[in-house]
Each structure stands twice: as structure tokens, then as C-alpha cells.
C-alpha positions, 0 to 999 in steps of 0.5 A, spaced: 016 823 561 022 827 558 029 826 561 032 831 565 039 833 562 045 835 566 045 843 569 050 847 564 051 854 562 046 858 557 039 852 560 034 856 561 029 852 567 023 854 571 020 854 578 016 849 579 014 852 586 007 856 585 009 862 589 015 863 583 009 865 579 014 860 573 019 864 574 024 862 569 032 863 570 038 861 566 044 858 568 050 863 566 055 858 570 056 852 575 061 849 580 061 843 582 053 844 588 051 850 585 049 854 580 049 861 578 042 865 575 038 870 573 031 871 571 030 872 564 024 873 559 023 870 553 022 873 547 017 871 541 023 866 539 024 864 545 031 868 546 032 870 553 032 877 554 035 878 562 030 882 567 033 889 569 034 890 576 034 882 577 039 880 583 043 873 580 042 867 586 046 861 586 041 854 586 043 847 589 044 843 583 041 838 586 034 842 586 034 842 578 029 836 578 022 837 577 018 836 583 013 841 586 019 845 589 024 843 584 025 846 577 023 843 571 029 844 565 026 849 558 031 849 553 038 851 552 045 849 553 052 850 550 054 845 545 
């Protein structure tokens, strides 16, 4: 099992809750229990490319773990 890094700005993570069809988001920031994301795409490179008309949500920092309803961690971050 892969280690789960800490949340920051520029990660992309994916739902895991089937109903979010895998549903992918990036964090553009954090404070000190929430983030704040928005659903992206990503290209053949693996760029993500914001969806048009997507509303941005806040997510507990405490939810991006993965579990079934949680969220798993993709790639990314700022170095």
C-alpha cells in the first residue's frame, strides 16, 4: 500500500464514492480543516486542464484518505 501524502496545493485526488463516477479534483489551497477544489480532466500527459462551468467545493482535509467514501491521492503538489 502506497503511503497517502499530506493534502497541498497543485495535488490532484479522485473520489472514491462510486456515485462521483471517479471524479477527479485539484487542490488550488488549503487552510488549516478544509480544502478548496475543483474538478478537472486530465490530458494525455497528465496535465489537469479545469472543467468549464464547474463550481469549486471545500472538502475536510480529514476525508482525503482512501477509503470507499473518501478520496485517493493521483499526482501532483508543489515542490
Amino acid at each position: 500500500m502506497t503511503d497517502t501524502p499530506t493534502p497541498a496545493p497543485g495535488q490532484i485526488w479522485q473520489d472514491n464514492d462510486p456515485r462521483g463516477y471517479g471524479r477527479k479534483l485539484l487542490i488550488e489551497r488549503t487552510d488549516q480543516t478544509h480544502a478548496t477544489m475543483c474538478q478537472v480532466a486530465l490530458t494525455p500527459a497528465g496535465e489537469p486542464v479545469p472543467l468549464p462551468g464547474v463550481r469549486r467545493t471545500r472538502i475536510r482535509l480529514d476525508r482525503l484518505r482512501p477509503t470507499s467514501t473518501g478520496y485517493r491521492y493521483i499526482s501532483g503538489g508543489q515542490q
